[in-house]
C-alpha positions as CSV (number, residue, x, y, z in Angstrom):
1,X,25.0,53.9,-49.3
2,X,26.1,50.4,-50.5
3,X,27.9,50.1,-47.0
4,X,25.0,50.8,-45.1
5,X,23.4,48.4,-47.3
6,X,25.6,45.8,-46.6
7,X,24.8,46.3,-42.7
8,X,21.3,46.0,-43.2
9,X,21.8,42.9,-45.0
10,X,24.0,41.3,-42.3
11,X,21.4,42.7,-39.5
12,X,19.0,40.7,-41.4
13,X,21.0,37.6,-41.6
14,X,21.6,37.5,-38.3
15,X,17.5,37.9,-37.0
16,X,16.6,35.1,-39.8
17,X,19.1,32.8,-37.8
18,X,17.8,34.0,-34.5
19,X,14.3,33.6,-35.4
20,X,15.6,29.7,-36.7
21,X,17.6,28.9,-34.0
22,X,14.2,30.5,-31.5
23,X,11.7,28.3,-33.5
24,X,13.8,25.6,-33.5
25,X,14.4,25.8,-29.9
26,X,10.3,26.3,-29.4
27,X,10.2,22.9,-31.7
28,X,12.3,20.7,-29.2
29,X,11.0,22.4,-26.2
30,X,7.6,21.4,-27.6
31,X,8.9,18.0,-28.1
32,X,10.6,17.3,-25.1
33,X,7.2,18.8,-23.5
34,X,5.0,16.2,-25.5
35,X,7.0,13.3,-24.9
36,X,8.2,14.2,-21.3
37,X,6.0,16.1,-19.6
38,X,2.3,16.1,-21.4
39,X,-0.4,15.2,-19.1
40,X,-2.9,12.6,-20.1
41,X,-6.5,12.3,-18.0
42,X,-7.4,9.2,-16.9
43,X,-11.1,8.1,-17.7
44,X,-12.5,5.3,-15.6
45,X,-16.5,4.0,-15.9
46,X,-16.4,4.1,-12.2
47,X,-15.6,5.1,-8.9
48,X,-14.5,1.5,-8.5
49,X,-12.5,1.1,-11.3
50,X,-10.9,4.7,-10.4
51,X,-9.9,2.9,-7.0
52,X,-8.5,-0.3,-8.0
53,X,-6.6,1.6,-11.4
54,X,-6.4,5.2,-10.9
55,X,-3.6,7.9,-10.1
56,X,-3.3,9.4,-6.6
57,X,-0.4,11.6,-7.8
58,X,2.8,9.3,-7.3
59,X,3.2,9.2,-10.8
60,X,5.8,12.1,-11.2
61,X,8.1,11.7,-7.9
62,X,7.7,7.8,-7.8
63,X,6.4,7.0,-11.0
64,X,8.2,4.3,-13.5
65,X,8.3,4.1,-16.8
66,X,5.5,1.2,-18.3
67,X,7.5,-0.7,-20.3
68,X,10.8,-1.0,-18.5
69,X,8.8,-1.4,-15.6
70,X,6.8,-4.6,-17.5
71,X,10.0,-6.5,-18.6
72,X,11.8,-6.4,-14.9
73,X,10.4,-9.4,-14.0
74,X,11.6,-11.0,-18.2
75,X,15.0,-9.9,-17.5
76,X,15.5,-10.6,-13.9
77,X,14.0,-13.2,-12.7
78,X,16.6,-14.5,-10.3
79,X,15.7,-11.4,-8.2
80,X,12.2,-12.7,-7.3
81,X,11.3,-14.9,-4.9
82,X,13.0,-18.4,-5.7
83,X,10.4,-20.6,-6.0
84,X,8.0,-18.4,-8.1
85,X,10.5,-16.9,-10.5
86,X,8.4,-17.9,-13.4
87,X,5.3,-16.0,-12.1
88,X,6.5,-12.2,-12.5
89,X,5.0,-10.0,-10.6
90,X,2.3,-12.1,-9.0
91,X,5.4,-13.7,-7.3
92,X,5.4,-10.5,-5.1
93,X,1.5,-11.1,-4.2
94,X,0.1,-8.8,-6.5
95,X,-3.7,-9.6,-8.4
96,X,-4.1,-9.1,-11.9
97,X,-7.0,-9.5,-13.4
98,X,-7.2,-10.8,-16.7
99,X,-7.1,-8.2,-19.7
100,X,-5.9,-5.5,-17.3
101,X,-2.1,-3.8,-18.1
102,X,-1.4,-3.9,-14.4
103,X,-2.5,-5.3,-11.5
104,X,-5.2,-3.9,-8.7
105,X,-3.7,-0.8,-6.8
106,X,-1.3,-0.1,-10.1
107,X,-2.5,3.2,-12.0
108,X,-1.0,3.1,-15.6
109,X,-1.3,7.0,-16.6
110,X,0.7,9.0,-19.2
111,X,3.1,11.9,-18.4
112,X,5.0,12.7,-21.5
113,X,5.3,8.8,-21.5
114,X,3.2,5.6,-20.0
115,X,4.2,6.0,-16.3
116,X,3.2,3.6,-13.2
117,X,2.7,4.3,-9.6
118,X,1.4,2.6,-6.9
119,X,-2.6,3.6,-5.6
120,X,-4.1,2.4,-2.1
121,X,-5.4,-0.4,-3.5
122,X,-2.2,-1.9,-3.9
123,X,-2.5,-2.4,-0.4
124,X,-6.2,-2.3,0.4
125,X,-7.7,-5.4,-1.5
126,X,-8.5,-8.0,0.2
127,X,-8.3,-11.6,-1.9
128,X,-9.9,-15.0,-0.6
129,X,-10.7,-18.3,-1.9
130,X,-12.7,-20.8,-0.5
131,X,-11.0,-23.5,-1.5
132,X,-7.1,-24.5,-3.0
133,X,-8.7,-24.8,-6.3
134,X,-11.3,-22.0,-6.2
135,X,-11.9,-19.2,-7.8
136,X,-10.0,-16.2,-6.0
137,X,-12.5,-13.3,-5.2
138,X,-11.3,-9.7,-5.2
139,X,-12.5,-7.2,-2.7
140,X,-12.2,-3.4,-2.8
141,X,-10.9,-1.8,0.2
142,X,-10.2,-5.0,2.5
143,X,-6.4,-5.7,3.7
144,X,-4.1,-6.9,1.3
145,X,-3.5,-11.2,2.3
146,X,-0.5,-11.7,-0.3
147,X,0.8,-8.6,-1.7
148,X,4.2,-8.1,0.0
149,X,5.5,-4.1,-0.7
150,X,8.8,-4.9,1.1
151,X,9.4,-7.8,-1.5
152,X,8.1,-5.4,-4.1
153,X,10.3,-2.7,-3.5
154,X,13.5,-4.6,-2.7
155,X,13.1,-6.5,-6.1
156,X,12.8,-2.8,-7.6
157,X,16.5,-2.6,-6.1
158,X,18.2,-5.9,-7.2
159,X,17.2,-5.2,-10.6
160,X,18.4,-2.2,-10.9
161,X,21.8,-3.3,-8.7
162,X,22.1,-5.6,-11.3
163,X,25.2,-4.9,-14.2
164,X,22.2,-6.3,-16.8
165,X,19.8,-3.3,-15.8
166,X,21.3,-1.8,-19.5
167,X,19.7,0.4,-22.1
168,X,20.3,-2.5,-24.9
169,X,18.6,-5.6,-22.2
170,X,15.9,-3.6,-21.7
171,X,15.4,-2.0,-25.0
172,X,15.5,-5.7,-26.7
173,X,13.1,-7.3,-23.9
174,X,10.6,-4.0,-24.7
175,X,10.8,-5.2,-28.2
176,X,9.4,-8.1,-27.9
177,X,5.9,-6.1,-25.7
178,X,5.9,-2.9,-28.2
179,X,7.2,-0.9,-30.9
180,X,9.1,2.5,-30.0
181,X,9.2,4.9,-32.3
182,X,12.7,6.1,-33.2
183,X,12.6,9.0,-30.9
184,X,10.7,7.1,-28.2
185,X,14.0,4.2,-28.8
186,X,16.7,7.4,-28.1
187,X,14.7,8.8,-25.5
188,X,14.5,5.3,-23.2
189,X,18.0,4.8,-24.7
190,X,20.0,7.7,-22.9
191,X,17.3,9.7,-20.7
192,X,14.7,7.4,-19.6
193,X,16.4,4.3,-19.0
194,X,19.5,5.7,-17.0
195,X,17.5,8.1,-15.0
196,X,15.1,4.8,-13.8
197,X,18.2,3.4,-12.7
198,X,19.1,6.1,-11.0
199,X,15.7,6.6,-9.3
200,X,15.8,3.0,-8.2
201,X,19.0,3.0,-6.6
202,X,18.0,6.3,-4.5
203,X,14.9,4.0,-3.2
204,X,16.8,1.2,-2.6
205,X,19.3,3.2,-0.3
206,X,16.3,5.1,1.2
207,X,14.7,1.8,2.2
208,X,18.1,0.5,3.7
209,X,17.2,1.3,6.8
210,X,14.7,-1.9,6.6
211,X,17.1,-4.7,5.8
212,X,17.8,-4.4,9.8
213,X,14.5,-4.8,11.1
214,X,12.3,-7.8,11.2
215,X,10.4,-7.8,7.8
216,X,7.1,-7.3,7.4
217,X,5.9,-9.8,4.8
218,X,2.9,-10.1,2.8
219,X,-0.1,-8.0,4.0
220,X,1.6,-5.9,6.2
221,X,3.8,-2.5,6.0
222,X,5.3,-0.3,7.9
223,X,3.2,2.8,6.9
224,X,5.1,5.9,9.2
225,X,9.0,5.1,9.1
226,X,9.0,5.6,6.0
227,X,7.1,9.2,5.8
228,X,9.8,9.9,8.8
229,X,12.7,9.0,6.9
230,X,12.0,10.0,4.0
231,X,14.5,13.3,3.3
232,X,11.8,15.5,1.4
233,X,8.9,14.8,3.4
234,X,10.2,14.5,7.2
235,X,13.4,14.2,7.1
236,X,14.1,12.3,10.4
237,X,17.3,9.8,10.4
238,X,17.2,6.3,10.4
239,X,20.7,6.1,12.4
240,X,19.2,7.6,15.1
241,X,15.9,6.0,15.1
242,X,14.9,2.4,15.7
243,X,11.6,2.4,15.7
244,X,9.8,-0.5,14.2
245,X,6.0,0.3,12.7
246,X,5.7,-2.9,11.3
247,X,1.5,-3.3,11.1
248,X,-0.9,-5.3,9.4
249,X,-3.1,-3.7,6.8
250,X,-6.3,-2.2,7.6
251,X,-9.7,-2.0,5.4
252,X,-11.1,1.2,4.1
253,X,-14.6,0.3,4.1
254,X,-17.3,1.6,5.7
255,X,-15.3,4.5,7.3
256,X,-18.3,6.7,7.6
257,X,-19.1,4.2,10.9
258,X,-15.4,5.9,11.5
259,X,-16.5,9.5,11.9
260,X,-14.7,11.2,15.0
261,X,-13.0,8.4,15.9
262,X,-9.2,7.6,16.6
263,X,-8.1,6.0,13.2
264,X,-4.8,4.4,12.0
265,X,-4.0,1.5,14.4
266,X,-3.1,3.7,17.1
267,X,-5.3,6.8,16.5
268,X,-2.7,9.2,15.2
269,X,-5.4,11.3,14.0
270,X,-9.0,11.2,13.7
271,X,-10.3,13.0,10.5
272,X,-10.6,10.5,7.3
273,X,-10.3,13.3,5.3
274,X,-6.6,13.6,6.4
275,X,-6.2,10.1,6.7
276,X,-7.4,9.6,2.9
277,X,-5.2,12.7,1.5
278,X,-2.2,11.7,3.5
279,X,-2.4,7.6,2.4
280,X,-1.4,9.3,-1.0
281,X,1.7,11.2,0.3
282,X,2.8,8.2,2.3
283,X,2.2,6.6,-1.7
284,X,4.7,9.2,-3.3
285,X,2.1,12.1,-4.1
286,X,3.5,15.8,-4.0
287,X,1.9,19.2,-3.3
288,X,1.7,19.6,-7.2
289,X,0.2,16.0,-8.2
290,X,-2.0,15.6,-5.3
291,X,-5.4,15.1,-6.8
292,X,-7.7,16.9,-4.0
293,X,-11.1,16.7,-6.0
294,X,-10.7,13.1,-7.3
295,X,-9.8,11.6,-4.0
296,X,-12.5,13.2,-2.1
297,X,-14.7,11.2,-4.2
298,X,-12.4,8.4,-3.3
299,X,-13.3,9.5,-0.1
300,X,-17.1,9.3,-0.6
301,X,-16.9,5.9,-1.7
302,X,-15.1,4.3,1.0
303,X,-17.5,6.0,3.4
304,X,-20.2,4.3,1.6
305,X,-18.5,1.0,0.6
306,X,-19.7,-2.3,2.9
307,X,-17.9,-5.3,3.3
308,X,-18.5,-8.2,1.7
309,X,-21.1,-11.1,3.8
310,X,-19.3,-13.9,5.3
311,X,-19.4,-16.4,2.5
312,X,-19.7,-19.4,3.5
313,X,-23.1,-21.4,4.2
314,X,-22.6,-23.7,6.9
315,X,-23.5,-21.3,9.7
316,X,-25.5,-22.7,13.5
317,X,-28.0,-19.6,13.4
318,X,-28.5,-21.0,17.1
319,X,-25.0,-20.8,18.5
320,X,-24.6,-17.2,16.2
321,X,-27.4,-15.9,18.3
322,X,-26.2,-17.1,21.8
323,X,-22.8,-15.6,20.2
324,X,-24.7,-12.1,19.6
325,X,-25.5,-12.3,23.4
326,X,-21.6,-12.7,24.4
327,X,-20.4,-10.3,22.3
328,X,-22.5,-7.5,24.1
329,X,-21.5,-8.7,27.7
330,X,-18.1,-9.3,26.3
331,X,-16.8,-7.3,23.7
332,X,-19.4,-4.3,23.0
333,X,-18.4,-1.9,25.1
334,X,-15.0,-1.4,23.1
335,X,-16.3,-3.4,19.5
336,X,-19.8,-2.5,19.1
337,X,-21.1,0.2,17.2
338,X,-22.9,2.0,20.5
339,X,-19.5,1.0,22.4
340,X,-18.6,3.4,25.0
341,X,-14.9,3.3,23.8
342,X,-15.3,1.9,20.4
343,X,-13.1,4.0,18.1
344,X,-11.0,5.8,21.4
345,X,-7.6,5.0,22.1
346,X,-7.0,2.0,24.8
347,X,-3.6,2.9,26.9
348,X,-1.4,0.2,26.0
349,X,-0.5,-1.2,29.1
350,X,-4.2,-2.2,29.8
351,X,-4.7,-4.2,26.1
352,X,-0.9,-5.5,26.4
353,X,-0.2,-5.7,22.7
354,X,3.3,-5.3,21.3
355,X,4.7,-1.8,22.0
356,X,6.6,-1.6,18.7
357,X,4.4,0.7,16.4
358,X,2.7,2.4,19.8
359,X,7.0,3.6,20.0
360,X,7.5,4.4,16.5
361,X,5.0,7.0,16.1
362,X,6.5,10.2,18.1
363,X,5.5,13.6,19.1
364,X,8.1,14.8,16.6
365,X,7.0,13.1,13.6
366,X,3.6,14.2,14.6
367,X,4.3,18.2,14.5
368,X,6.8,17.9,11.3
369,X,3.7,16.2,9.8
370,X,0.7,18.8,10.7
371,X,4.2,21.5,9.9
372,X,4.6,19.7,6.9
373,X,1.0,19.4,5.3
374,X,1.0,23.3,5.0
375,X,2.6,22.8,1.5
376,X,0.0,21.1,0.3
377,X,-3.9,22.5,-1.1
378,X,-5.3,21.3,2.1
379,X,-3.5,21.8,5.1
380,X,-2.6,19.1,8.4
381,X,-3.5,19.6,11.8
382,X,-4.9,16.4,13.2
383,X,-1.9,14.4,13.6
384,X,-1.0,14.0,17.2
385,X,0.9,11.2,19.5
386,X,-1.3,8.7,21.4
387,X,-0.5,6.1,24.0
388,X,-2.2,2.8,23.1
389,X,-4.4,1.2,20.4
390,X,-7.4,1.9,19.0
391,X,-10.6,-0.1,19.9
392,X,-12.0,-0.8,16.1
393,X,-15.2,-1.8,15.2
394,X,-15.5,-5.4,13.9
395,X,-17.5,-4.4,10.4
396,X,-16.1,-7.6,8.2
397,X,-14.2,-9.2,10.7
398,X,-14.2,-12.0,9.0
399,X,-11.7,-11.4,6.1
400,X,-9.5,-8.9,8.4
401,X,-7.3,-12.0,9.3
402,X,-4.5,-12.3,10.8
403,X,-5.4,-10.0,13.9
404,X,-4.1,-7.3,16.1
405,X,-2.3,-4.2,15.2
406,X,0.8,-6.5,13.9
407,X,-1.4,-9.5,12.4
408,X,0.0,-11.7,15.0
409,X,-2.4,-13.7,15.8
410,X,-3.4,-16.0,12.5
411,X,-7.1,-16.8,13.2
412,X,-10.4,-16.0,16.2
413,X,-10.0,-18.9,17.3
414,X,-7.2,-18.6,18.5
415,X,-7.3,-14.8,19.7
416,X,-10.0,-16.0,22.3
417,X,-7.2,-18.0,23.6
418,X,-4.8,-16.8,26.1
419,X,-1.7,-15.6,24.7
420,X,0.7,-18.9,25.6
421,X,-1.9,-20.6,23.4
422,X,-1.3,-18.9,20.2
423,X,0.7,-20.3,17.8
424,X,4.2,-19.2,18.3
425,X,5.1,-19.5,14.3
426,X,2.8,-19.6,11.6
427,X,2.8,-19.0,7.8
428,X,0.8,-15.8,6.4
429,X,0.1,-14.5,2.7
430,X,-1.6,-17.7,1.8
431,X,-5.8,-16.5,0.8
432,X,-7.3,-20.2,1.5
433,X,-9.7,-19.6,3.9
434,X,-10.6,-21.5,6.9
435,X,-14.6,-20.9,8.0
436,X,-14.5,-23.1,11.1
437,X,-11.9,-20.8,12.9
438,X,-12.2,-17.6,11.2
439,X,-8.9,-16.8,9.5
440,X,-6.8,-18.0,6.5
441,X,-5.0,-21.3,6.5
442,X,-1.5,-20.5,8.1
443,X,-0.2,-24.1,8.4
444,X,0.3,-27.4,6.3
445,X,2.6,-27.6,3.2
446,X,0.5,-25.1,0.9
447,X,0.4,-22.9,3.1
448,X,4.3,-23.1,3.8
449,X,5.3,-23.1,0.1
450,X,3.2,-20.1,-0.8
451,X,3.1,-17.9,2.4
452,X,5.8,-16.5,4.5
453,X,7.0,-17.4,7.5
454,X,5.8,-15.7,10.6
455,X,7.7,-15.8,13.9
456,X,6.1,-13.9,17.1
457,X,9.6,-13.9,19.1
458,X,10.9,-11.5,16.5
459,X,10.8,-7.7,17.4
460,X,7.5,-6.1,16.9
461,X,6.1,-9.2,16.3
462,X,5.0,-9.7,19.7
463,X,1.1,-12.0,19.9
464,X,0.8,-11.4,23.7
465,X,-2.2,-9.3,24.8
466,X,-5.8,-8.2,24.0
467,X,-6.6,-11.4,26.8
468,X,-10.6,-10.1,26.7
469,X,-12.7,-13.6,26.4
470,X,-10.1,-15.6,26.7
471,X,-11.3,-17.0,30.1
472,X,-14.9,-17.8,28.4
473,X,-15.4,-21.8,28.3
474,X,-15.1,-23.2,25.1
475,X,-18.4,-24.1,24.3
476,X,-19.2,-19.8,24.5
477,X,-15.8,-19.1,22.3
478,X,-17.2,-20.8,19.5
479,X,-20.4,-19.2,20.2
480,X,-18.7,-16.1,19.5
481,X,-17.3,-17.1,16.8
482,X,-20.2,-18.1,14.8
483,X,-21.9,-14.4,15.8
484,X,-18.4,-12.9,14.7
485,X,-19.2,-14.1,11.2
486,X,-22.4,-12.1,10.8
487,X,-20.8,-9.0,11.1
């Protein structure tokens, strides 16, 4: 009996240290849940506020972690651009508005810890001032002037390249922002620290590909290449490919005037719903963090959104009339909103703009896209191959400078001049803006020292084409630039 006693006993032992070792295992599981994984909703006043801060789902597959992701610019300075090294990230073009922990187009959200990913108004603010010393105005939805994602990313690369990018440099330069908890300090220490590194390196490699093409510079990105070399989405090789897509950045306002037409610069596919849902897997969103619900009322409010009025005063409500008459003899038929092709697709041979991003998107890419999209809770089947450029309507025309599909062209001005006419170099990412000819300031010292450096004899960079008015006497140019402005 006392043996069979004794058994019991040690059974019992054994299930007390089993059910210890289970709840302990249930503790850290819990734990590493809270700290690593646990999802915190957003709340946001406004639809507006949800666009310029909000997640789109990259947080998990591109997401960084806040605070190492707030001290890169501290510690590494010497990887921004040379002459702005003291300015962070604002040095890359980004617009931070005061009292905000990121800048527009930044969503700050927590997943186990304070991630941040990029949103599409990292790209798709417009800023402008009216003067060197004004106030610099911030506008939902328009095209990025000054952000530069290329610089953005490749600084993401360098710094992490770099033998400093330690656990004890950043730890001590997060230090001096917040307070870690102990945990939080061993966490960052040996997971979340090396694992950023890691992640950074696999971008940098997967964006190599770029550092052999002509860059794109502020306000301008190649949107597809990346989605097509990009292994998990798809998965076509860089080696084999070389495509350039580099294109300027397009508003989001006022898309419902965009129903049923041809969108993206060279009307890939014509369903904003798509176009909306797929900006945030070009962004970094997955089939598991892509917020359906929250950006179709993302969606609803760029329908709705209208640009904002030309600014300026000084306006010849004469010559803007005599303009209004030009542009329906002139440009109406492929601009205006009753246009016969506004929205359609214009074979490129007939506009003569630069073939580059026409070439880059492919047939291919198209059907792995639509192929692709069936992973995710709403499905892809709009995408398709085109052979030219889409006609656009000219809502806000004003404060979509530099034009053409590749932002070659710096002002109106000087688009209504034949192509030999245009300037061959000129300087871009500088928000100063010029009212007399309809685009930013692109030349002079400021504009040197704080833009970059545009030449149109580089690849894809091409200013020929789109000829239409250019013949029309001077006197009727600046007629139609003054009407321009009103729209």
């Amino acid at each position: 009996m006392a043996r069979k006693d004794h058994a019991h006993a040690r059974v019992r032992h054994w299930l007390i240290w089993l059910a210890l070792l289970l709840a302990l295992g249930a503790v850290v599981a819990t734990i590493g849940w809270y700290k690593l994984f646990r999802e915190v909703p957003q709340h946001f006043d406004s639809v507006e506020a949800y666009y310029r801060y909000g997640s789109i789902g990259t947080e998990p597959e591109e997401g960084l972690p806040y605070w190492v992701w707030r001290v890169l610019p501290k510690v590494f300075p010497q990887h921004l651009p040379e002459e702005a090294e003291d300015a962070g990230y604002a040095a890359l073009g980004v617009v931070w508005e005061e009292g905000e922990p990121t800048p527009v187009g930044f969503s700050l959200k927590t997943l186990g810890f304070p991630r941040i990913g990029i949103n599409c108004a990292a790209c798709h603010t417009a800023t402008y001032r009216t003067s060197a010393d004004g106030e610099r105005r911030i506008v939902p939805a328009g095209p990025h002037q000054t952000f530069d994602p290329q610089a953005y990313l490749r600084f993401l690369g360098d710094a992490a390249t770099d033998p400093d990018f330690t656990a004890d440099t950043l730890l001590a330069a997060i230090r001096e922002e917040t307070e870690l908890s102990w945990l939080d300090r061993l966490l960052y220490r040996f997971l979340i620290i090396p694992r950023t590194r890691d992640g950074l390196l696999e971008q940098a490699e997967r964006f190599r590909w770029t550092e052999e093409r002509p860059r794109w510079g502020p306000g301008r990105i190649d949107p597809f290449n990346p989605v097509k070399f990009h292994p998990d989405l798809l998965a076509l090789d860089p080696a084999e490919d070389d495509t350039i897509g580099n294109s300027d950045i397009m508003p989001l306002w006022a898309l419902d005037e965009q129903e049923g037409y041809a969108l993206h610069w060279d009307g890939l596919n014509d369903t904003i719903t798509e176009v909306v849902l797929s900006g945030a897997i070009g962004d970094g969103a997955r089939p598991d963090s892509l917020p359906v619900e929250a950006l179709g009322e993302l969606e609803t409010y760029l329908r709705e959104l209208a640009p904002p009025p030309y600014p300026f005063d000084a306006r010849d409500e004469q010559m803007a009339a005599r303009g209004k008459v030009l542009f329906e003899e002139t440009c109406a038929g492929c601009h205006g909103p009753e246009g016969a092709r506004t929205g359609t697709v214009i074979p490129q041979p007939e506009v003569g703009t630069d073939r580059h991003r026409l070439a880059m998107w492919t047939a291919e890419a198209a059907e792995r896209y639509n192929a692709y999209a069936e992973a995710y809770p709403r499905d892809f089947d709009a995408f398709v191959k085109t052979d030219g450029y889409v006609a656009k309507p000219l809502t806000g025309i004003w404060l979509r400078a530099p034009y053409l599909h590749n932002g070659s062209v710096p002002t109106v001005e000087d688009l209504l001049r034949p192509a030999e006419e245009r300037p061959v170099v000129f300087h871009r990412g500088y928000d100063v803006y010029h009212p007399d000819r309809l685009g930013f300031i692109h030349e002079g010292e400021a504009a040197e020292r704080q833009g970059f450096r545009y030449d149109t004899r580089q690849p894809g960079n091409g200013n020929a084409g789109h000829e239409y008015g250019t013949q029309l006497p001077a006197e009727d140019r600046d007629a139609l630039v003054e009407y321009l402005k009103t729209l």
